[in-house]
mmCIF file as Biopython writes it, N, C-alpha, C and O atoms, coordinates in Angstrom:
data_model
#
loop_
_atom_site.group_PDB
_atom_site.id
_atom_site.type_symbol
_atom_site.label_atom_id
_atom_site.label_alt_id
_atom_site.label_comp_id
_atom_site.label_asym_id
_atom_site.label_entity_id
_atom_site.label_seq_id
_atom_site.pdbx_PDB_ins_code
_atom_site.Cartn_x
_atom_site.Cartn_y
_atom_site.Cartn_z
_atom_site.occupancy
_atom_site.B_iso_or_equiv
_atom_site.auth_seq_id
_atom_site.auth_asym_id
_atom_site.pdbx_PDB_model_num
ATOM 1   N N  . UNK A ? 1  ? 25.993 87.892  120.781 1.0 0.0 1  A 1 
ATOM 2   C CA . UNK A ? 1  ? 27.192 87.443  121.455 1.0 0.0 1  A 1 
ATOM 3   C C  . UNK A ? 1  ? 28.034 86.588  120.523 1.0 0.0 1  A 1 
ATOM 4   O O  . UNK A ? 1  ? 29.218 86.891  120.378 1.0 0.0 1  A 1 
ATOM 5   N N  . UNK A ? 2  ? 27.576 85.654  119.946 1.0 0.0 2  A 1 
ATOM 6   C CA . UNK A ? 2  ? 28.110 84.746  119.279 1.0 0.0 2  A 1 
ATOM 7   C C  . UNK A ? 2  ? 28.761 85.726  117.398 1.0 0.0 2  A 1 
ATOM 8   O O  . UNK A ? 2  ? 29.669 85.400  116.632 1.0 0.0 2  A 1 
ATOM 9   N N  . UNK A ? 3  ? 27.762 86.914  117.334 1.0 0.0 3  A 1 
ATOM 10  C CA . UNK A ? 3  ? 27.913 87.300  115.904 1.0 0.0 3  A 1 
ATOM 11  C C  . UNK A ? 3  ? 29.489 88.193  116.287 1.0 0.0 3  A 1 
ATOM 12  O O  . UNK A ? 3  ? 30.247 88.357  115.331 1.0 0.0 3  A 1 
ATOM 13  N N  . UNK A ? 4  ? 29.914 88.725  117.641 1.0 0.0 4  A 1 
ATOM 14  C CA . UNK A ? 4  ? 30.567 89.153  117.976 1.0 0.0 4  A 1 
ATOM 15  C C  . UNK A ? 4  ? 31.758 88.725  118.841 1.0 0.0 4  A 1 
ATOM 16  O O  . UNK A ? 4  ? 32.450 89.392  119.609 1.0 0.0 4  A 1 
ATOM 17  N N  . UNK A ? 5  ? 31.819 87.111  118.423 1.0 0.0 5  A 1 
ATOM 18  C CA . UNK A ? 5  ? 32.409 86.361  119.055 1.0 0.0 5  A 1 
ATOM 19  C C  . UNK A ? 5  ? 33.155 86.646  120.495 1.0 0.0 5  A 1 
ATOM 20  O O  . UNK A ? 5  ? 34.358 86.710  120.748 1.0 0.0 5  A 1 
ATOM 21  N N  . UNK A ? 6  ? 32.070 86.787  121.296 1.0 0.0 6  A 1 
ATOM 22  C CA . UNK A ? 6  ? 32.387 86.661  122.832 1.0 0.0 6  A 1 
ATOM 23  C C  . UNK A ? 6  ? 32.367 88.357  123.269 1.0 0.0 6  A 1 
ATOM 24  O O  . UNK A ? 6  ? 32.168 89.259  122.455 1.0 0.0 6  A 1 
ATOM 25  N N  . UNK A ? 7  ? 32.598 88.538  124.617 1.0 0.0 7  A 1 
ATOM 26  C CA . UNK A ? 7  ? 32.945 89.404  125.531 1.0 0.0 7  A 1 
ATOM 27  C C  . UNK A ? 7  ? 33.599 90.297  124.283 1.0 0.0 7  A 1 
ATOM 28  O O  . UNK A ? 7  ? 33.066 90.772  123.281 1.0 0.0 7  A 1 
ATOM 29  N N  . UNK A ? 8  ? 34.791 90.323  124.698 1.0 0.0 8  A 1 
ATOM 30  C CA . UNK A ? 8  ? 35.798 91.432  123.665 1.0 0.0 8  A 1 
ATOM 31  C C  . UNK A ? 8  ? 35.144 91.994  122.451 1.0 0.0 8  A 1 
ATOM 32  O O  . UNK A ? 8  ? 35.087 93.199  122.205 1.0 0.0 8  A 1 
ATOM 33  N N  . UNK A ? 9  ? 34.721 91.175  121.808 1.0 0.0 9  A 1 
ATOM 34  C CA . UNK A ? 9  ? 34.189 91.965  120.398 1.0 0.0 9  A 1 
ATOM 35  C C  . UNK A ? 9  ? 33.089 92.567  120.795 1.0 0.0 9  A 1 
ATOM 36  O O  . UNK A ? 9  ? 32.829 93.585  120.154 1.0 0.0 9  A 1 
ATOM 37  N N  . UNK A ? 10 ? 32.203 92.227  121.810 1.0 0.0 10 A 1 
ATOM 38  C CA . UNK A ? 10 ? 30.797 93.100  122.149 1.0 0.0 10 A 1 
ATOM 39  C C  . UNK A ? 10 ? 31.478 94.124  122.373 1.0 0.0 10 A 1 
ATOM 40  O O  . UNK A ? 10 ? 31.511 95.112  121.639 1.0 0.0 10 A 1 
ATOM 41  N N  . UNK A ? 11 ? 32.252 93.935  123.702 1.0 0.0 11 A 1 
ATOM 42  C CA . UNK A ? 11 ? 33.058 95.389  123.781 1.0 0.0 11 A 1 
ATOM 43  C C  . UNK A ? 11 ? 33.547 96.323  122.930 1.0 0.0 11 A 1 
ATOM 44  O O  . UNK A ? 11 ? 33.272 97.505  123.140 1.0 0.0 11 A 1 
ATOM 45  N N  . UNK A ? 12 ? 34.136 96.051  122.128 1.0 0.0 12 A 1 
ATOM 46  C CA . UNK A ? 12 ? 34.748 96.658  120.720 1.0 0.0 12 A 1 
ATOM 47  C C  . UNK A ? 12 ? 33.791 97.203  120.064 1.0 0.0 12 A 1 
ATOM 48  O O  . UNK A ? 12 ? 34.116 98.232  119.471 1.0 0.0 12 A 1 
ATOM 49  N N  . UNK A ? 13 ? 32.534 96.814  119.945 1.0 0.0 13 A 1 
ATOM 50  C CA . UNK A ? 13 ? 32.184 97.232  119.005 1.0 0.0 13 A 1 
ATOM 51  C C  . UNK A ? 13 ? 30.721 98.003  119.388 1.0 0.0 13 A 1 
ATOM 52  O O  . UNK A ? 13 ? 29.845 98.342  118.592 1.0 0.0 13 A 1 
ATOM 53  N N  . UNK A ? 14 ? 30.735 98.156  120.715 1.0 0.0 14 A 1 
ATOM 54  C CA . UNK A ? 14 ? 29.480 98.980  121.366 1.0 0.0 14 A 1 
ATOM 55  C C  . UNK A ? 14 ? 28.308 98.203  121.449 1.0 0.0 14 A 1 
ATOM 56  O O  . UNK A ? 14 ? 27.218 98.767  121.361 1.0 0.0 14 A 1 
ATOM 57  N N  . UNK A ? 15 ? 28.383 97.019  121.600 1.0 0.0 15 A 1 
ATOM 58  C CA . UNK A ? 15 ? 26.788 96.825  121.570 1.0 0.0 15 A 1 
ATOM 59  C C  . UNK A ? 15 ? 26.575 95.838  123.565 1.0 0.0 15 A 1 
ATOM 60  O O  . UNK A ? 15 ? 25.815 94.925  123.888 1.0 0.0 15 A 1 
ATOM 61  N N  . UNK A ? 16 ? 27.534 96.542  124.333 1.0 0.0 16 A 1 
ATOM 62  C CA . UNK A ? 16 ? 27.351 96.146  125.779 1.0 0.0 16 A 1 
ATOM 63  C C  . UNK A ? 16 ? 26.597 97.288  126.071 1.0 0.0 16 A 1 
ATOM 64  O O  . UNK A ? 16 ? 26.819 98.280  125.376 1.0 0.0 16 A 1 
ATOM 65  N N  . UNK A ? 17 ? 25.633 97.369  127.078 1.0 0.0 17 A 1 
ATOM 66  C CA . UNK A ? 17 ? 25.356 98.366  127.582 1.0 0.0 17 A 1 
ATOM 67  C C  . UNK A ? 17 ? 24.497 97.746  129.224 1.0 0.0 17 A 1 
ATOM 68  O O  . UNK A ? 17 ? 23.993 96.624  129.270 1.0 0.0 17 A 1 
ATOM 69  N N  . UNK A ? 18 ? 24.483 98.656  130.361 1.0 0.0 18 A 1 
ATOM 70  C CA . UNK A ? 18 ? 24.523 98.422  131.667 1.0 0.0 18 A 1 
ATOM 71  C C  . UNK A ? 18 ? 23.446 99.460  131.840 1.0 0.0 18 A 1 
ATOM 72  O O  . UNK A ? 18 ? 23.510 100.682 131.701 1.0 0.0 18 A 1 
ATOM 73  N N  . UNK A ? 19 ? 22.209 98.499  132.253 1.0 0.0 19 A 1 
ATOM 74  C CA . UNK A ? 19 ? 20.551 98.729  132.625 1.0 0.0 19 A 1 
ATOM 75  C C  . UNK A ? 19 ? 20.326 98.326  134.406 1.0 0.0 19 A 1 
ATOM 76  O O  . UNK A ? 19 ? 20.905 97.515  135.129 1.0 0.0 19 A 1 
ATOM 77  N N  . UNK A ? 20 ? 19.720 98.862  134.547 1.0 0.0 20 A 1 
ATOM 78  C CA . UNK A ? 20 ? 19.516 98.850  135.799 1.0 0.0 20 A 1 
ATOM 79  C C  . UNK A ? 20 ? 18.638 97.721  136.043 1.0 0.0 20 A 1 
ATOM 80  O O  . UNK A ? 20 ? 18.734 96.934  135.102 1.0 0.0 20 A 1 
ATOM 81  N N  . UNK A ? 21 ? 17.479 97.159  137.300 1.0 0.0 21 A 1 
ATOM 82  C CA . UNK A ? 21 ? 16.829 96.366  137.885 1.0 0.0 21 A 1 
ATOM 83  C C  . UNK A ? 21 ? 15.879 96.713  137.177 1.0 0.0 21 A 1 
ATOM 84  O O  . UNK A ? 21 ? 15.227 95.670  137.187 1.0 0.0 21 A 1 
ATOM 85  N N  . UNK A ? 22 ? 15.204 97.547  136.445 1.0 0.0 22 A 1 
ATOM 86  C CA . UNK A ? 22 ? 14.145 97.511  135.552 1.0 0.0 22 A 1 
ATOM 87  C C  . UNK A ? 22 ? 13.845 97.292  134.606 1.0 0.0 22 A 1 
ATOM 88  O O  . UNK A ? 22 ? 12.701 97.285  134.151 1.0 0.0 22 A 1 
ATOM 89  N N  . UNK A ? 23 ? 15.224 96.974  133.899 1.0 0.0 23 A 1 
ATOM 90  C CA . UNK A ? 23 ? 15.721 96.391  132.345 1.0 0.0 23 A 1 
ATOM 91  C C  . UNK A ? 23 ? 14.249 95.383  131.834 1.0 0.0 23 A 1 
ATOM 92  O O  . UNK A ? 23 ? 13.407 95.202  132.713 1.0 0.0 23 A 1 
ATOM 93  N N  . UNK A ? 24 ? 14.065 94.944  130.838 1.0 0.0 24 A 1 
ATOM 94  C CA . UNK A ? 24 ? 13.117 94.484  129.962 1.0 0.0 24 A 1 
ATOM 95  C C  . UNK A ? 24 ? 14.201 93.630  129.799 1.0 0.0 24 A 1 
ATOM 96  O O  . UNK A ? 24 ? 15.309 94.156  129.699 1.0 0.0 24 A 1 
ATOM 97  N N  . UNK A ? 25 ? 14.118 92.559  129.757 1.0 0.0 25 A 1 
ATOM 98  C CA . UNK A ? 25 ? 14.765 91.199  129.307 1.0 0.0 25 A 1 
ATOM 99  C C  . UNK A ? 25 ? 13.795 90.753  127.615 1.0 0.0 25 A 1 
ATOM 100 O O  . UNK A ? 25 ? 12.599 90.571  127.388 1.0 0.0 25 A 1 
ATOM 101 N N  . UNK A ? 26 ? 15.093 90.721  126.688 1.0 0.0 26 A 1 
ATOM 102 C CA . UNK A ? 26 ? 13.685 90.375  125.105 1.0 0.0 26 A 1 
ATOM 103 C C  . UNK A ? 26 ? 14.831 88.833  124.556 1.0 0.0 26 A 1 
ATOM 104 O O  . UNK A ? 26 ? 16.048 88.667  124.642 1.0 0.0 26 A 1 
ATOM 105 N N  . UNK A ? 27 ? 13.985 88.167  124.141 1.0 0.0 27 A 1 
ATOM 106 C CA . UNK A ? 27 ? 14.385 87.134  123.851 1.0 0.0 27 A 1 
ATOM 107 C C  . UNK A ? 27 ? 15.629 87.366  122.601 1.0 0.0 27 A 1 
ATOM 108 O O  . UNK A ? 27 ? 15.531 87.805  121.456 1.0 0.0 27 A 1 
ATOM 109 N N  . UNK A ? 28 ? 16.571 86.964  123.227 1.0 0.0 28 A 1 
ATOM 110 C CA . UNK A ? 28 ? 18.212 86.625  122.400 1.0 0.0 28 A 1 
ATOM 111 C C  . UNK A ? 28 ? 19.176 87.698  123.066 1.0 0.0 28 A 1 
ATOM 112 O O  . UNK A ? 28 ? 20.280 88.100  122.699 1.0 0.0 28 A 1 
ATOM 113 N N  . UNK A ? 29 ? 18.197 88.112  124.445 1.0 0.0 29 A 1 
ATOM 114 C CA . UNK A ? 29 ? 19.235 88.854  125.272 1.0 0.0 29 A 1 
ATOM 115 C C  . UNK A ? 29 ? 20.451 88.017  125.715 1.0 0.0 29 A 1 
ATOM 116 O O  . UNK A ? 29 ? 20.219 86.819  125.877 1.0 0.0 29 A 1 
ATOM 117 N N  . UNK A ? 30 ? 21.549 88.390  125.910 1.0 0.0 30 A 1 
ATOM 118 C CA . UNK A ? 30 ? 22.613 87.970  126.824 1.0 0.0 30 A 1 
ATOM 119 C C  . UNK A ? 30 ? 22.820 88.595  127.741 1.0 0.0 30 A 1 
ATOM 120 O O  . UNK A ? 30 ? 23.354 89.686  127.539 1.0 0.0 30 A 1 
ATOM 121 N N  . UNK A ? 31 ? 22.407 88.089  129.557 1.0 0.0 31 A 1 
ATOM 122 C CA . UNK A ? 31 ? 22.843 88.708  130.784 1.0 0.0 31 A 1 
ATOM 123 C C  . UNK A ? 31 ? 23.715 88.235  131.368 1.0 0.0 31 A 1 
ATOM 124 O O  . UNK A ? 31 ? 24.063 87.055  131.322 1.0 0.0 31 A 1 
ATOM 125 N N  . UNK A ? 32 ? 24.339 89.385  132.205 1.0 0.0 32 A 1 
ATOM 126 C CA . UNK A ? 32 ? 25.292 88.803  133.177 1.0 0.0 32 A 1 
ATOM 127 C C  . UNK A ? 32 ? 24.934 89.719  134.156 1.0 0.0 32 A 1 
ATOM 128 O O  . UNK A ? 32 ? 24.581 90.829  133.757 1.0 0.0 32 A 1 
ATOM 129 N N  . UNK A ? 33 ? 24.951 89.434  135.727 1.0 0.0 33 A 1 
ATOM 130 C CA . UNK A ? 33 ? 23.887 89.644  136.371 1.0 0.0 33 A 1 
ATOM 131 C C  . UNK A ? 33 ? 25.465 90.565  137.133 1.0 0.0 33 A 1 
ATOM 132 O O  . UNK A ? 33 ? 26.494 89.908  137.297 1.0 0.0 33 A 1 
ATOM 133 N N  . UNK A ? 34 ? 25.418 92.106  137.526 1.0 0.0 34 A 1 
ATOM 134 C CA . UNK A ? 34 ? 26.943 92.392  138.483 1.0 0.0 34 A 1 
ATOM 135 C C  . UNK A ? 34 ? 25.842 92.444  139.846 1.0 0.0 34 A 1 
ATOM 136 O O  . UNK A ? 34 ? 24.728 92.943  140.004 1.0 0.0 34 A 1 
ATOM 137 N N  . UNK A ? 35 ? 26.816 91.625  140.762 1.0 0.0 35 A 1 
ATOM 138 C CA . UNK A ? 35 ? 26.546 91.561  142.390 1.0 0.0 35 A 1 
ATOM 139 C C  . UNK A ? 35 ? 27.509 92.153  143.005 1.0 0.0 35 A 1 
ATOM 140 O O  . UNK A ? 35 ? 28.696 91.869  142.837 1.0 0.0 35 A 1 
ATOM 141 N N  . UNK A ? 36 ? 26.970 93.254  143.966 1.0 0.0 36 A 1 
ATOM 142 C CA . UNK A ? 36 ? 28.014 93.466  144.987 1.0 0.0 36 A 1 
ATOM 143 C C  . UNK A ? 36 ? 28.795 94.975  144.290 1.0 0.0 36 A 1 
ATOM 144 O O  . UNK A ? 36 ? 29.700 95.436  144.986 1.0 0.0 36 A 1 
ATOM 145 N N  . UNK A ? 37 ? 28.555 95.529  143.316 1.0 0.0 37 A 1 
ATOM 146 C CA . UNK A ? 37 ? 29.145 96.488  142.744 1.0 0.0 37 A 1 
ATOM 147 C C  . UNK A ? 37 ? 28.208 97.471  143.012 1.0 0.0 37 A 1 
ATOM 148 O O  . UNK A ? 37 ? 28.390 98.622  142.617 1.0 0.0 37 A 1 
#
């Protein structure tokens, strides 16, 4: 997150990706949890 300074550059540069409730959480993950979607 930080090497990609924030939101936008993750975006930009492919490294967001959207896992379901079974996801593996590994240490230096960054979550953001979507509710209601």
């Amino acid at each position: 997150f930080v090497k990609y300074n924030g939101w936008a550059g993750v975006k930009e540069n492919g490294a967001l990706r959207l896992e379901g409730k079974e996801a593996i959480i590994h240490d230096g993950d960054v979550c953001m949890w979507k509710i209601g979607g």
